[in-house]
C-alpha angles and dihedrals in degrees: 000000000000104000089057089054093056088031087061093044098060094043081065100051105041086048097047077048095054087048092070114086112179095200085052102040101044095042118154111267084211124113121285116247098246093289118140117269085231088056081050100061100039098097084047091058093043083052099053103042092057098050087057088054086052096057097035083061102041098043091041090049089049089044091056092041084054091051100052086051083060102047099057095052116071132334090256082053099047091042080056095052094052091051090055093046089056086031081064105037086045090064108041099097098055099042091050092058092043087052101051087046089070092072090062084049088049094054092044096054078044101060083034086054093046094042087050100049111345081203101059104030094105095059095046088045084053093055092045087050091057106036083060093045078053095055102041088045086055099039087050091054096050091092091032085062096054086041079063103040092050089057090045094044086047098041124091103246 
């Protein structure tokens, strides 16, 4: 389906946009003015936890969409879409605790990055912050992409 394909696309490209903050990204590498390693990163967190809140909706509502497109092809499609459905539901809990996890991960790279060079912490904690939105975003559309090739497989070229 071809409108899945650029759908998808431009999910991509509107979240790794969002994922861009230029405050965050462009943060003075001076010194901090006394205040406490855990104050400083808490824009950083902020940041970071809602951009997890923004992929987890827009890859769950394109997920659904998918499903009632596949729903409404064939009987095997629409078994497919129901798997998925209870797939997704069936995981939610897990993921949810692996992903806010990644917020304890982010404050230790970020002690790790300060201990290492208090002047440069904040640019190495950005890249660290990225690089996980990166990976989430990736590991969200894994089902999204066989959503996909199950409509192409199953639509006329």
């Amino acid at each position: 389906m071809c409108w899945a394909n650029a759908e998808l696309a431009r999910i991509q490209a509107q979240l790794a946009a969002s994922f861009n903050h230029t405050e965050l990204a462009c943060e003075s590498d001076s010194m901090s003015d006394g205040a406490a390693l855990k104050e400083l990163l808490v824009p950083y967190l902020q940041h970071f936890a809602q951009q997890q809140r923004l992929i987890e909706s827009r890859t769950a509502a394109f997920r659904t969409r998918l499903r009632a497109c596949l729903t409404r092809d064939c009987d095997e499609l629409a078994r497919l879409a129901q798997l998925d459905d209870y797939i997704e539901r069936a995981m939610a809990p897990p993921q949810l605790r692996a992903m806010t996890g990644l917020s304890a991960l982010l404050e230790t790279r970020a002690s790790k990055h300060y201990a290492a060079d208090p002047r440069q912490w904040r640019a190495r904690l950005w890249s660290d912050l990225q690089r996980l939105l990166r990976a989430e975003l990736d590991q969200k559309l894994q089902p999204v992409l066989g959503l996909i090739e199950a409509l192409n497989t199953n639509s006329p070229p």
